[in-house]
N, CA, C and O atoms as CSV, one atom per row, in Angstrom:
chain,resi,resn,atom,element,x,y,z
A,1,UNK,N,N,19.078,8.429,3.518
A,1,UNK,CA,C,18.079,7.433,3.856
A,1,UNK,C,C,18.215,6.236,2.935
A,1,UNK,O,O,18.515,6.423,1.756
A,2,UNK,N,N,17.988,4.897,3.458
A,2,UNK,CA,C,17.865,4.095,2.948
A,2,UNK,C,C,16.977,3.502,1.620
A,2,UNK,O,O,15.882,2.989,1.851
A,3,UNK,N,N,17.329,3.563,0.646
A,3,UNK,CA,C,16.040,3.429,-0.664
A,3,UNK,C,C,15.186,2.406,-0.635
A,3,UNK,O,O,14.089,2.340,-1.189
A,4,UNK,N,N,15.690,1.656,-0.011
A,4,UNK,CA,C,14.773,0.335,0.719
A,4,UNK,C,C,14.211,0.217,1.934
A,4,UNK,O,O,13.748,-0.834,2.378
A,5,UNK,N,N,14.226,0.929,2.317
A,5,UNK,CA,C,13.030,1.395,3.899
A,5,UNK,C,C,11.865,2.203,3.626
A,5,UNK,O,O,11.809,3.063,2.747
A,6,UNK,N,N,11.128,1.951,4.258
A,6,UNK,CA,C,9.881,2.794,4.699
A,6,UNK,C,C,9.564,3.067,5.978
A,6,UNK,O,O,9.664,2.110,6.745
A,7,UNK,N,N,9.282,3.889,6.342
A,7,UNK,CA,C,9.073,4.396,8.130
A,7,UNK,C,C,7.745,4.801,8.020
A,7,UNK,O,O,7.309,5.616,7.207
A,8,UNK,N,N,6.860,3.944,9.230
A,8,UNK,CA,C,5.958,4.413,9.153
A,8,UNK,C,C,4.899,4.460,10.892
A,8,UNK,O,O,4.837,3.525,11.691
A,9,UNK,N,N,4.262,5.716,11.022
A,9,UNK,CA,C,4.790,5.368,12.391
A,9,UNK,C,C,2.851,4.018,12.840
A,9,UNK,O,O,1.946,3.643,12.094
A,10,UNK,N,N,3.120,3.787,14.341
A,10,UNK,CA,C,2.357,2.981,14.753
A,10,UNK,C,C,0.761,3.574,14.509
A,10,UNK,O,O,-0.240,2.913,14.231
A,11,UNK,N,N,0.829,4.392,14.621
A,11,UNK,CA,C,-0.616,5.323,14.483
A,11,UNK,C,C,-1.230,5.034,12.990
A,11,UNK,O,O,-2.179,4.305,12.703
A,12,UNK,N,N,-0.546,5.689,12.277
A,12,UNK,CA,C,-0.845,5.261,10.928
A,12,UNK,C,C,-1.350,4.059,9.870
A,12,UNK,O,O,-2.199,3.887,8.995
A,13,UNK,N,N,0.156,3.075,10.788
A,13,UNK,CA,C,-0.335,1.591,9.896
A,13,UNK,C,C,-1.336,1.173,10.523
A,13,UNK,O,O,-1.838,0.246,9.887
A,14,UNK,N,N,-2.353,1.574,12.252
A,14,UNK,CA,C,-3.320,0.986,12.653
A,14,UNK,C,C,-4.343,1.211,11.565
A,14,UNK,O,O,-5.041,0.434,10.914
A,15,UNK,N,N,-4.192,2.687,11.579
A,15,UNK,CA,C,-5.175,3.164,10.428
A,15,UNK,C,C,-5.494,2.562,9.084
A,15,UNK,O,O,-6.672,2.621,8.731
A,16,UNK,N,N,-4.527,1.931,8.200
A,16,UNK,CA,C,-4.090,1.223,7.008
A,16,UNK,C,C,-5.043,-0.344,7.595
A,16,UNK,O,O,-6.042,-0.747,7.000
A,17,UNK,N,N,-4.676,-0.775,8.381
A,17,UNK,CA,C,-4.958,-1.964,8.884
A,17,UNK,C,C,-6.470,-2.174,8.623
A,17,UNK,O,O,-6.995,-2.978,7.852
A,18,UNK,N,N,-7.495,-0.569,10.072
A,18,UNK,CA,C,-8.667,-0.670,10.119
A,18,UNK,C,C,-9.068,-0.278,8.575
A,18,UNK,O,O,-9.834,-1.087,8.053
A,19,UNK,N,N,-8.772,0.552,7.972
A,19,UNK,CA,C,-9.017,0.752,6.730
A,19,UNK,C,C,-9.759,-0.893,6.224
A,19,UNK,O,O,-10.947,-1.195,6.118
A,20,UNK,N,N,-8.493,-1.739,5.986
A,20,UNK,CA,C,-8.340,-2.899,5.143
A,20,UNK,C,C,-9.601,-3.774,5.818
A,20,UNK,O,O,-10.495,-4.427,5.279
A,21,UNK,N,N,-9.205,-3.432,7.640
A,21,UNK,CA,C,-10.561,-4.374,7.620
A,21,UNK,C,C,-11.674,-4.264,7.438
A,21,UNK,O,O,-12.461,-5.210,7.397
A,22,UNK,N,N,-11.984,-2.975,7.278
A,22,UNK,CA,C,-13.552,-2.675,7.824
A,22,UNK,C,C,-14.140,-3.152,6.131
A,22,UNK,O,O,-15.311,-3.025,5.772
A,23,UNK,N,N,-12.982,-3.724,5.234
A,23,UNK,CA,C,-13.848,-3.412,3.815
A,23,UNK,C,C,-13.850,-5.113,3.904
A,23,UNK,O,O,-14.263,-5.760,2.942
A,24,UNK,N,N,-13.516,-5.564,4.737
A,24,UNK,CA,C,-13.358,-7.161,4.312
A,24,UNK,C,C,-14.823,-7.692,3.909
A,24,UNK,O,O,-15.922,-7.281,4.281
A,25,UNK,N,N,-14.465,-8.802,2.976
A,25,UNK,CA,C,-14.095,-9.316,2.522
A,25,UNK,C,C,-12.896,-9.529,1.081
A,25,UNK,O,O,-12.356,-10.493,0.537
A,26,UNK,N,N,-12.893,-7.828,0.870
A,26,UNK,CA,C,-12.982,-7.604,-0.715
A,26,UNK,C,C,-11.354,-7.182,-0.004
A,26,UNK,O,O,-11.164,-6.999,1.199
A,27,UNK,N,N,-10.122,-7.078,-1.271
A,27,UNK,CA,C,-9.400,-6.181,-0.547
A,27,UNK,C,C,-9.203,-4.856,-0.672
A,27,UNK,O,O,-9.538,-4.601,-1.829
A,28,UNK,N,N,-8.914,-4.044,-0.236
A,28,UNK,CA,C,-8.606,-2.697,0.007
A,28,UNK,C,C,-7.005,-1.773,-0.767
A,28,UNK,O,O,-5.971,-2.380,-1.046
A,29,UNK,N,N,-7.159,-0.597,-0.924
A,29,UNK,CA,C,-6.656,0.039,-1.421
A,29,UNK,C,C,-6.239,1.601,-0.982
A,29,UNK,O,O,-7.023,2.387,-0.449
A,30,UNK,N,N,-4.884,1.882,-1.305
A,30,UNK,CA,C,-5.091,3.363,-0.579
A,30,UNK,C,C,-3.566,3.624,-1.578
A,30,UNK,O,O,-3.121,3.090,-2.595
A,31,UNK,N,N,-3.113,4.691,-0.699
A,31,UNK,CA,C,-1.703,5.324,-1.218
A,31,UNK,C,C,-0.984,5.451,0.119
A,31,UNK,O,O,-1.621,5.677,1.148
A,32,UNK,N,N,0.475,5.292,0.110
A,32,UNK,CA,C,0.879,6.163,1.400
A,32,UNK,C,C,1.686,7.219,0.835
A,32,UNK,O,O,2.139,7.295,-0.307
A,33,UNK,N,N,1.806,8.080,1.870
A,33,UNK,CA,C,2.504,9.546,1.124
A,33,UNK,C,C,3.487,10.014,2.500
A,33,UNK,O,O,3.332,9.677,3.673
A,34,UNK,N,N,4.486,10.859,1.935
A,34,UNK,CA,C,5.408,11.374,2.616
A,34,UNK,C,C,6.152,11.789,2.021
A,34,UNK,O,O,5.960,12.001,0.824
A,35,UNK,N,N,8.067,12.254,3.049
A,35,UNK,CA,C,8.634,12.374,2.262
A,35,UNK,C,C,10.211,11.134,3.159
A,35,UNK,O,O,10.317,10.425,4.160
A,36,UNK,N,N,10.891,11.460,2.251
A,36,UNK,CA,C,12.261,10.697,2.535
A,36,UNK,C,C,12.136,9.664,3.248
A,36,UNK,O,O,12.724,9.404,4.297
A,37,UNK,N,N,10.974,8.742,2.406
A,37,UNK,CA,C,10.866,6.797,2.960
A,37,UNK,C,C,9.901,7.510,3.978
A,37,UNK,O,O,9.053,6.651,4.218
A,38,UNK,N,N,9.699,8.254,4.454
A,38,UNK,CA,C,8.731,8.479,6.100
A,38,UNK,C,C,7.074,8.774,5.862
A,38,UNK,O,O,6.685,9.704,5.156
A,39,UNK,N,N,6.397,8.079,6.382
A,39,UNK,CA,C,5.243,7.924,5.644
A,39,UNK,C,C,4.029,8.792,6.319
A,39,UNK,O,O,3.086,8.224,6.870
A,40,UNK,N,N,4.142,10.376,6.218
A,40,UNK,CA,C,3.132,11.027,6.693
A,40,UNK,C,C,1.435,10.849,6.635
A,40,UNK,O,O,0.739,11.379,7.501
A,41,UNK,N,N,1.022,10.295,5.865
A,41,UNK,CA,C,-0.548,10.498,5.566
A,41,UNK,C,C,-0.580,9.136,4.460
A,41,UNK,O,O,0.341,8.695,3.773
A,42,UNK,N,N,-2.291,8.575,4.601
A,42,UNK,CA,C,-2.662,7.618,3.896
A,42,UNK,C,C,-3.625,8.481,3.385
A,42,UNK,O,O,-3.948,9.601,3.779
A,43,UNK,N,N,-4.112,7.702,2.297
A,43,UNK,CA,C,-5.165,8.138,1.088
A,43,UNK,C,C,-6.169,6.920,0.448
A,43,UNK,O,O,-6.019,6.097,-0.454
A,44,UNK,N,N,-7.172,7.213,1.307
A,44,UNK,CA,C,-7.939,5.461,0.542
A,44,UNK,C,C,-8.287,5.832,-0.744
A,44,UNK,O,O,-8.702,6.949,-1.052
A,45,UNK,N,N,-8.107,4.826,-1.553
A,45,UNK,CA,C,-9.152,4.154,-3.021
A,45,UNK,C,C,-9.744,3.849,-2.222
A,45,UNK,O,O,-9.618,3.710,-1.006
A,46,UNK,N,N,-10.831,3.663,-3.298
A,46,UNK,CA,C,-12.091,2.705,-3.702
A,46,UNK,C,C,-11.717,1.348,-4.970
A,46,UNK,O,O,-11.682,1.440,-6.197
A,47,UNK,N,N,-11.541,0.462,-4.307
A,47,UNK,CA,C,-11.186,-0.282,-5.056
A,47,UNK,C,C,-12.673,-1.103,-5.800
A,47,UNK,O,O,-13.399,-2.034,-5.453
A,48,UNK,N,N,-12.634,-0.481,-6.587
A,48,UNK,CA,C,-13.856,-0.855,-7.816
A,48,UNK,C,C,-13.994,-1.953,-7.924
A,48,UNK,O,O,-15.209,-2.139,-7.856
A,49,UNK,N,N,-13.518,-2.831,-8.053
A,49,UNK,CA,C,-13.869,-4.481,-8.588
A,49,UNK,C,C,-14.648,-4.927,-7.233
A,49,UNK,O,O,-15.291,-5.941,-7.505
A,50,UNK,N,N,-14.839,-4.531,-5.809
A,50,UNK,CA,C,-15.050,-5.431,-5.236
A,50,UNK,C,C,-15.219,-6.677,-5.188
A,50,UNK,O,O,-16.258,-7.330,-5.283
A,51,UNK,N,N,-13.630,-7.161,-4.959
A,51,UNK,CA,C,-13.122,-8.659,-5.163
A,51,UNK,C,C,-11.986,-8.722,-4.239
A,51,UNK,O,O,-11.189,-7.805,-4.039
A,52,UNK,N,N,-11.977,-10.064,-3.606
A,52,UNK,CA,C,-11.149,-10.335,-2.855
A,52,UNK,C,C,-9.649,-10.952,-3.348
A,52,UNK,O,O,-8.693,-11.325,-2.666
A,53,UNK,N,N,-9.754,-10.926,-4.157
A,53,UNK,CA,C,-8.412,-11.446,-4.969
A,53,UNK,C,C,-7.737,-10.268,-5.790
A,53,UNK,O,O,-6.647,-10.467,-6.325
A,54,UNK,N,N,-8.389,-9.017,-5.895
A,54,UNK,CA,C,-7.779,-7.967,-7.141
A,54,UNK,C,C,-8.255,-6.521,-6.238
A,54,UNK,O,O,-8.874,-6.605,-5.176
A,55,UNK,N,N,-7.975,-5.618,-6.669
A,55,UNK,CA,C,-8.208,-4.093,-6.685
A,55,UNK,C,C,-7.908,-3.270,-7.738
A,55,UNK,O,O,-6.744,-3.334,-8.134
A,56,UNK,N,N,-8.857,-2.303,-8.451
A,56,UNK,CA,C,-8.465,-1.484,-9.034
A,56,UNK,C,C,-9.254,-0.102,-8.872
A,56,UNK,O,O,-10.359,-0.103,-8.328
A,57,UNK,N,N,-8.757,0.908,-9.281
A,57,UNK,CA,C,-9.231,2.146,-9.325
A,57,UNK,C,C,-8.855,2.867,-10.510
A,57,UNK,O,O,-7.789,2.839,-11.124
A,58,UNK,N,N,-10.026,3.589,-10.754
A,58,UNK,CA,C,-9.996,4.621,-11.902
A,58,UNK,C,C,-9.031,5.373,-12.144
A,58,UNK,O,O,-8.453,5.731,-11.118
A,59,UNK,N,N,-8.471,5.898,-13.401
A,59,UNK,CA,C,-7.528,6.798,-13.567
A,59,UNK,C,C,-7.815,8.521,-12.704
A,59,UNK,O,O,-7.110,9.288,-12.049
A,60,UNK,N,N,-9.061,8.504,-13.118
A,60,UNK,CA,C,-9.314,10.007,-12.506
A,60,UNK,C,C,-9.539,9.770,-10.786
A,60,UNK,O,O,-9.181,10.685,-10.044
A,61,UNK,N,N,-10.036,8.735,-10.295
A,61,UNK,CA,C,-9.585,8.698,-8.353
A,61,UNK,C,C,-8.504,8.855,-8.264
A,61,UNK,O,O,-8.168,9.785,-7.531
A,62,UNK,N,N,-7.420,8.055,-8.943
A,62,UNK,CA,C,-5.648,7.950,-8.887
A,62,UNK,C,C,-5.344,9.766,-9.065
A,62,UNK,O,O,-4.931,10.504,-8.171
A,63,UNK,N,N,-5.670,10.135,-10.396
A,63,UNK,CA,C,-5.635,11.132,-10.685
A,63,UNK,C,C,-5.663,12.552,-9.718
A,63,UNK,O,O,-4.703,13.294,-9.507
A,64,UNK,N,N,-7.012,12.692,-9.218
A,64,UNK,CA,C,-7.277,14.108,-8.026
A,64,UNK,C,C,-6.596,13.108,-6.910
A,64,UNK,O,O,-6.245,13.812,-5.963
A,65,UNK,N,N,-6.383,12.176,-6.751
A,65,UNK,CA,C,-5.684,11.597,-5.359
A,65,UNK,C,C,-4.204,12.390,-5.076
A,65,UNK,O,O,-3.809,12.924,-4.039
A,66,UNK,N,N,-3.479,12.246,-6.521
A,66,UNK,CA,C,-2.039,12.641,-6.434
A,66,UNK,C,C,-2.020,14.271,-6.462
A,66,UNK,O,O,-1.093,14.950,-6.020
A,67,UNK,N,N,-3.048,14.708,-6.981
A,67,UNK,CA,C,-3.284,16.255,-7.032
A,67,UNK,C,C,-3.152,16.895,-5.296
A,67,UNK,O,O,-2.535,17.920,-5.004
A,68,UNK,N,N,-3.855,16.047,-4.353
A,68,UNK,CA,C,-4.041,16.479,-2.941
A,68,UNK,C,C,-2.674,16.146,-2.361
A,68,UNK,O,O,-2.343,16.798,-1.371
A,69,UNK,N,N,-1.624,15.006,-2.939
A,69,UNK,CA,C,-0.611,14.778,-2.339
A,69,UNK,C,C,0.214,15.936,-2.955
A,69,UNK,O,O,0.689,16.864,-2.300
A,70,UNK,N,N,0.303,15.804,-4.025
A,70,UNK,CA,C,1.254,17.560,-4.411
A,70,UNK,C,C,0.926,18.576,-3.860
A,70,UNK,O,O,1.790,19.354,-3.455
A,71,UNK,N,N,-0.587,18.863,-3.682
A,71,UNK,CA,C,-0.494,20.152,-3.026
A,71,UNK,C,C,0.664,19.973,-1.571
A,71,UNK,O,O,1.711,20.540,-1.261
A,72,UNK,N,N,-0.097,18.984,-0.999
A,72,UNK,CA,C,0.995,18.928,0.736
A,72,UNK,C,C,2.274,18.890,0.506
A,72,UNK,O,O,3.010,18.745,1.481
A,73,UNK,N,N,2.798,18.997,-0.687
A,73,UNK,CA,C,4.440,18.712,-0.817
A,73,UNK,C,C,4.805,17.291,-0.599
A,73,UNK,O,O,5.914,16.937,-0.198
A,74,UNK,N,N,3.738,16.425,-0.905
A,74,UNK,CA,C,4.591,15.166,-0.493
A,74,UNK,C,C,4.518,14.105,-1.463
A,74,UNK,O,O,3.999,14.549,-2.487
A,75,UNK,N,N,4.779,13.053,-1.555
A,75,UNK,CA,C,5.357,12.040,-2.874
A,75,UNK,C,C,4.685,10.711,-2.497
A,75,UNK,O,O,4.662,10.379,-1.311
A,76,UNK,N,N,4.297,10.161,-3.168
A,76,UNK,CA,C,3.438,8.415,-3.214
A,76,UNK,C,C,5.185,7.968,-2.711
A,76,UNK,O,O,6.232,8.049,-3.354
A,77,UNK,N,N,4.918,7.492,-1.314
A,77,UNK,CA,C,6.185,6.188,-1.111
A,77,UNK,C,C,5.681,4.636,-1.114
A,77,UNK,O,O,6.549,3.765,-1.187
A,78,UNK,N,N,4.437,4.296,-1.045
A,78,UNK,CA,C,3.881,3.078,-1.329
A,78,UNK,C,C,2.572,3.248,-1.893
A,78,UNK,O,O,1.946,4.308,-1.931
A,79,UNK,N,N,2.011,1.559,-2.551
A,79,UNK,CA,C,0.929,1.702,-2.725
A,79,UNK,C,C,0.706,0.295,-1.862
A,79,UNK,O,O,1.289,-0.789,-1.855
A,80,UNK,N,N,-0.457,0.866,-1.117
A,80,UNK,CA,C,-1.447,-0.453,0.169
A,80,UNK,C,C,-2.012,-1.387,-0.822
A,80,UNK,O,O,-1.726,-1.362,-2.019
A,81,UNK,N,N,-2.598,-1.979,-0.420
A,81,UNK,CA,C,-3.406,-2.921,-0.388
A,81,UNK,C,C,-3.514,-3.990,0.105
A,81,UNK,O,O,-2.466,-4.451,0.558
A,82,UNK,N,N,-4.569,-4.703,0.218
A,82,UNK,CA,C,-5.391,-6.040,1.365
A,82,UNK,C,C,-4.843,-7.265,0.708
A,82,UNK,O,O,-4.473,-7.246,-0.466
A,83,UNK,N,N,-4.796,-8.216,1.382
A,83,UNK,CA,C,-4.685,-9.263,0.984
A,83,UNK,C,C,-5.827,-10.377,1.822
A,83,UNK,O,O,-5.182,-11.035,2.638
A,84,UNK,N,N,-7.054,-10.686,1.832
A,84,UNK,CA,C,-8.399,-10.966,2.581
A,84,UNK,C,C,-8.067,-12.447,3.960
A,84,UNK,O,O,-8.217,-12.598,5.172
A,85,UNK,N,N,-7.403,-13.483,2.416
A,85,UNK,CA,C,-7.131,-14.561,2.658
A,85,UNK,C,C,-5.807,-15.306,2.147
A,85,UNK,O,O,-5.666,-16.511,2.356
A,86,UNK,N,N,-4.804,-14.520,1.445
A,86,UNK,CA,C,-3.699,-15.031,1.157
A,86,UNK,C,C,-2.672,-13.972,2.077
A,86,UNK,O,O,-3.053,-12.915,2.580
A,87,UNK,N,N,-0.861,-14.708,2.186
A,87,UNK,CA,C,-0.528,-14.195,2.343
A,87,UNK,C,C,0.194,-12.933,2.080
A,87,UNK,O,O,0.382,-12.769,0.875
A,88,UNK,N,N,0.689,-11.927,2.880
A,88,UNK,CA,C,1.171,-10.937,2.057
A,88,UNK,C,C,3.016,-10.952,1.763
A,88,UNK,O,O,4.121,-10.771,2.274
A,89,UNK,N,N,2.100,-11.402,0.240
A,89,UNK,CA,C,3.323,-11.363,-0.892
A,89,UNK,C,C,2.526,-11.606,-2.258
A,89,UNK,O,O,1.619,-12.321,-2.685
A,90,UNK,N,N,3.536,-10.425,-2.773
A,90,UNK,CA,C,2.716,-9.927,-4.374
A,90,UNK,C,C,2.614,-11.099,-5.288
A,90,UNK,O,O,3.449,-11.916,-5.674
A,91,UNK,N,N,1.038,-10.901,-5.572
A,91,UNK,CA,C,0.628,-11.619,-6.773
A,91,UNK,C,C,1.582,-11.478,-8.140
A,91,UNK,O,O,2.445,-10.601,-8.158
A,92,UNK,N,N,1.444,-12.152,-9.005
A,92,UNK,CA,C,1.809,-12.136,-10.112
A,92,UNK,C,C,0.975,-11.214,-10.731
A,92,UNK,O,O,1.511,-10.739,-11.732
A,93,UNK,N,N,-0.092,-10.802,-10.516
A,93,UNK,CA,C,-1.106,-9.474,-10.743
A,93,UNK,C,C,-0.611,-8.606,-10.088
A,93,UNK,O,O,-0.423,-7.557,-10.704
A,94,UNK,N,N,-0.251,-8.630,-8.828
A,94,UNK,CA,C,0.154,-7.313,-8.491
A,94,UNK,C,C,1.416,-7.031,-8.277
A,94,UNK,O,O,1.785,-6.208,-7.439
A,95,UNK,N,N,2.446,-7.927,-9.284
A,95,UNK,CA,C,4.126,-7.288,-9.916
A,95,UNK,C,C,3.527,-6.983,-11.183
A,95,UNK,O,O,4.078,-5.944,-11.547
A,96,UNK,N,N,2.362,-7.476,-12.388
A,96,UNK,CA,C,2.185,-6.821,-13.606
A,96,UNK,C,C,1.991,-5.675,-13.315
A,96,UNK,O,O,2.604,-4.702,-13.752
A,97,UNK,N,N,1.176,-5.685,-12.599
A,97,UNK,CA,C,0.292,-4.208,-12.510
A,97,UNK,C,C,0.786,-2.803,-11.746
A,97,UNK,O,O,0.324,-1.662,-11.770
A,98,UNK,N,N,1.866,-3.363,-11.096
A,98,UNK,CA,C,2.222,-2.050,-10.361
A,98,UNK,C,C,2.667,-1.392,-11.065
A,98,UNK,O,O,3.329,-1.880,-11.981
A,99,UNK,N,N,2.487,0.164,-10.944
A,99,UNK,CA,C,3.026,1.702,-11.857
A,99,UNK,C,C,4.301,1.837,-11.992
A,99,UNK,O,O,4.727,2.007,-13.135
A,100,UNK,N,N,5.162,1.799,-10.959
A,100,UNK,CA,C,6.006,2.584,-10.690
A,100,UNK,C,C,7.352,2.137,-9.631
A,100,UNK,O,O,7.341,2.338,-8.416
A,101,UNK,N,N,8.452,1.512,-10.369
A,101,UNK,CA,C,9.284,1.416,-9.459
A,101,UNK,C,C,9.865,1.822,-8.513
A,101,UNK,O,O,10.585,1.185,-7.745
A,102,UNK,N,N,9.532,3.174,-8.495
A,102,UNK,CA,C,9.775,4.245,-7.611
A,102,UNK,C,C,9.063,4.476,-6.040
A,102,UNK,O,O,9.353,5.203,-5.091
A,103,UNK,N,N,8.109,3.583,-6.262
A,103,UNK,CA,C,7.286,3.169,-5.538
A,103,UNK,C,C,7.049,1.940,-4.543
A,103,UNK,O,O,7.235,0.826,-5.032
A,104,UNK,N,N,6.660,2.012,-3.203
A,104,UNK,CA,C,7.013,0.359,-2.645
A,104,UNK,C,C,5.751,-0.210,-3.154
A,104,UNK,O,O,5.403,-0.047,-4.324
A,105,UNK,N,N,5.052,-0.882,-2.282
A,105,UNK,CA,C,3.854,-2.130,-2.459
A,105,UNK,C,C,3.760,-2.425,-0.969
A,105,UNK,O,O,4.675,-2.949,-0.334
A,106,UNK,N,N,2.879,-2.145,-0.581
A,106,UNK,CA,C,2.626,-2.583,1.239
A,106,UNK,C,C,1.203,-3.368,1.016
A,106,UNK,O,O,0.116,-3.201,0.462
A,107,UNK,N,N,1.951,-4.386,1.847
A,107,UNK,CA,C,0.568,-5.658,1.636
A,107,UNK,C,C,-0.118,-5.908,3.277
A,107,UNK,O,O,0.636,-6.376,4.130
A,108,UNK,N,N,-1.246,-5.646,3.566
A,108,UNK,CA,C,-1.575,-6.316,4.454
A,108,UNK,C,C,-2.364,-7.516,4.569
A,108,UNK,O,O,-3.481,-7.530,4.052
A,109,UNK,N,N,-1.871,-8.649,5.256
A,109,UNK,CA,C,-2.594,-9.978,5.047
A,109,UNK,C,C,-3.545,-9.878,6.430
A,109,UNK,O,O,-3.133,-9.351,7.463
A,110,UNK,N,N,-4.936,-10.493,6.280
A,110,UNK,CA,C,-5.813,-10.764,6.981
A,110,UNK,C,C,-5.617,-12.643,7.060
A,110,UNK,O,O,-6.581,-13.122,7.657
A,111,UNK,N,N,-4.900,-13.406,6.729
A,111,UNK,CA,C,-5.005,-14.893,6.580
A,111,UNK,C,C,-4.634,-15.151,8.032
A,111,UNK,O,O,-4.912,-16.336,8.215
A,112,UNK,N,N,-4.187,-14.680,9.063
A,112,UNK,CA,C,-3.912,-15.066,10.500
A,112,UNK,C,C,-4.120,-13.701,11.114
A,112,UNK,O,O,-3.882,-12.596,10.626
A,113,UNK,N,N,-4.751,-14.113,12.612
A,113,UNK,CA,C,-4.146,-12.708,13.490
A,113,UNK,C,C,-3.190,-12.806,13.986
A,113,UNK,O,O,-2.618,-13.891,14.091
A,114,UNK,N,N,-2.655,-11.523,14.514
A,114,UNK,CA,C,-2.446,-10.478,14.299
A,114,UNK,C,C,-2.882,-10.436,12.542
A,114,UNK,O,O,-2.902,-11.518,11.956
A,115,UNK,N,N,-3.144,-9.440,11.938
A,115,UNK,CA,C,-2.610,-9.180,10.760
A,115,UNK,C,C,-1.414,-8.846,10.488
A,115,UNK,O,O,-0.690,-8.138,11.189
A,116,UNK,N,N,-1.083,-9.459,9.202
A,116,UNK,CA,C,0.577,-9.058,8.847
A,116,UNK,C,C,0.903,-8.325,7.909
A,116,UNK,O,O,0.335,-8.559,6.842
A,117,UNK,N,N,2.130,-6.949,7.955
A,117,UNK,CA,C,1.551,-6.494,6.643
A,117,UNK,C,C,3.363,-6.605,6.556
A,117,UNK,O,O,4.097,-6.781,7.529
A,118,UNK,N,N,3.749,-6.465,5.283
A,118,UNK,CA,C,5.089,-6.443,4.604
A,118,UNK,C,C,4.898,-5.317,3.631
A,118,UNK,O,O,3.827,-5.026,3.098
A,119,UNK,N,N,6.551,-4.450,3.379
A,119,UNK,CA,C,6.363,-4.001,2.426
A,119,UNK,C,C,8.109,-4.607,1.299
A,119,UNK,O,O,9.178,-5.111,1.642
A,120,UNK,N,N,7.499,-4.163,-0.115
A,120,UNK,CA,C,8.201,-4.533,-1.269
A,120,UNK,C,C,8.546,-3.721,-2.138
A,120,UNK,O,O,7.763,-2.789,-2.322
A,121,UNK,N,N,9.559,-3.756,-2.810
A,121,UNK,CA,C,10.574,-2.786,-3.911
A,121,UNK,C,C,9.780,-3.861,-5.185
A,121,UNK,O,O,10.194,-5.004,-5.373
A,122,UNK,N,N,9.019,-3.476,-5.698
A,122,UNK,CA,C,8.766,-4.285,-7.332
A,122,UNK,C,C,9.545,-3.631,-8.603
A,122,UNK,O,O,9.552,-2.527,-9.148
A,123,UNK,N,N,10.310,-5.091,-8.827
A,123,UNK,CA,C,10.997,-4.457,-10.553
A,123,UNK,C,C,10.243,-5.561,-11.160
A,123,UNK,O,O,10.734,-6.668,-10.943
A,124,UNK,N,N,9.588,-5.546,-11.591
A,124,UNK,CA,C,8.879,-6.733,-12.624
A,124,UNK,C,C,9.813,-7.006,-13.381
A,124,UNK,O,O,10.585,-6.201,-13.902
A,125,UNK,N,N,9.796,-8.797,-13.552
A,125,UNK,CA,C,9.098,-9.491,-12.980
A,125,UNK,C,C,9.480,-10.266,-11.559
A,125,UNK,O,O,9.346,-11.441,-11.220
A,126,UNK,N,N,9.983,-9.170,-10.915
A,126,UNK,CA,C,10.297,-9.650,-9.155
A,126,UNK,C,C,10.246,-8.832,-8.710
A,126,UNK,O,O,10.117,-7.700,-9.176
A,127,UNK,N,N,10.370,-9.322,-7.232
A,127,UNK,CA,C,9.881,-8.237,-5.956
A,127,UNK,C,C,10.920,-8.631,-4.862
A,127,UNK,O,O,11.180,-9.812,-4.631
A,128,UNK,N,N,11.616,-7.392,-4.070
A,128,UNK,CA,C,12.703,-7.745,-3.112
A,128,UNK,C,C,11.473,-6.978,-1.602
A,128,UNK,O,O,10.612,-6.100,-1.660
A,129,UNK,N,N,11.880,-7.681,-0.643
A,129,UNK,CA,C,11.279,-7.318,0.325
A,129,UNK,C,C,11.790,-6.377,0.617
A,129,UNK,O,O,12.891,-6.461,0.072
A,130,UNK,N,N,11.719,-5.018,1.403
A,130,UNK,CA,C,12.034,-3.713,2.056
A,130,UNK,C,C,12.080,-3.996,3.395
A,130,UNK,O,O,11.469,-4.725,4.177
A,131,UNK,N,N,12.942,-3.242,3.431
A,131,UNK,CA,C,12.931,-2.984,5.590
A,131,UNK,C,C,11.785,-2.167,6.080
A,131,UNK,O,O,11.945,-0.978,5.801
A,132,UNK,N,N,10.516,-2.460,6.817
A,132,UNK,CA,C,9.463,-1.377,6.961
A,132,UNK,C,C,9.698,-1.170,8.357
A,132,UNK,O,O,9.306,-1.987,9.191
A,133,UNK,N,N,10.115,-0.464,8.562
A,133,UNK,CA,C,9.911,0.109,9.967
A,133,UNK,C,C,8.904,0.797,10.822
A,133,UNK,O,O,8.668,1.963,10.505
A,134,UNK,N,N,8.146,0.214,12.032
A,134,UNK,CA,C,7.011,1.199,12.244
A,134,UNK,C,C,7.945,1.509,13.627
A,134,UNK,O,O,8.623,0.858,14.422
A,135,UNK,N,N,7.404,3.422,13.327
A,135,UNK,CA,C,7.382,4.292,15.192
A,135,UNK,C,C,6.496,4.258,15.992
A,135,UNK,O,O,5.286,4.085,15.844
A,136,UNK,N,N,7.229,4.461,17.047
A,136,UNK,CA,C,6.501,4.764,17.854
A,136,UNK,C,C,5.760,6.075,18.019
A,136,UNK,O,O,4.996,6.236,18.970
């Protein structure tokens, strides 16, 4: 599999999407999980700051979050989040802040409809776009 793809099917990213909107204004937060780039199951945060420009969550939400993904056998392949009114492409906050290179960054922008979401490979201090593929 490609280390720069993510597969994810149509069902799912609707889900990611309504997620993001139903919290608008503020943006939103979750995990995606799977295995080999293929993105079985989402996992919302609570993104604490309620703010439309940032998200964060507690160590211990992050914490029992990844506990429920190990049990299923499966691995963080991105981390979501909203983008309310800009487009989606990572802040300079959110290339500091991301964990884990190992990890993508899936942005969904609310600044036009459709919504648009992209996902990204972050090596701080840059970000290469990924191939995201959604199934059918």
């Amino acid at each position: 599999m490609e280390m720069n793809q993510v597969r994810i099917t149509e069902f799912l990213l609707k889900e990611v999407i309504d997620h993001a909107r139903a919290h608008l204004p503020y943006e939103s937060c979750g995990l995606l999980a799977g295995t080999n780039g293929k993105v079985n199951s989402f996992w919302i945060l609570e993104n604490e700051l309620k703010s439309d420009r940032r998200f964060f969550v507690s160590e211990t939400a992050v914490s029992k979050t990844l506990a429920q993904i190990a049990e299923r056998k499966e691995n963080v392949i991105a981390i979501y989040h909203s983008h309310p009114i800009t487009s989606p492409i990572p802040s300079s906050h959110d290339i500091i802040n991301h964990p884990d290179p190992e990890v993508k960054m899936l942005i969904v922008s609310f600044k036009s409809e459709p919504p648009e979401a992209k996902c990204y490979h972050i090596l701080s201090p840059t970000y290469y776009e990924c191939l995201f593929l959604i199934e059918t």
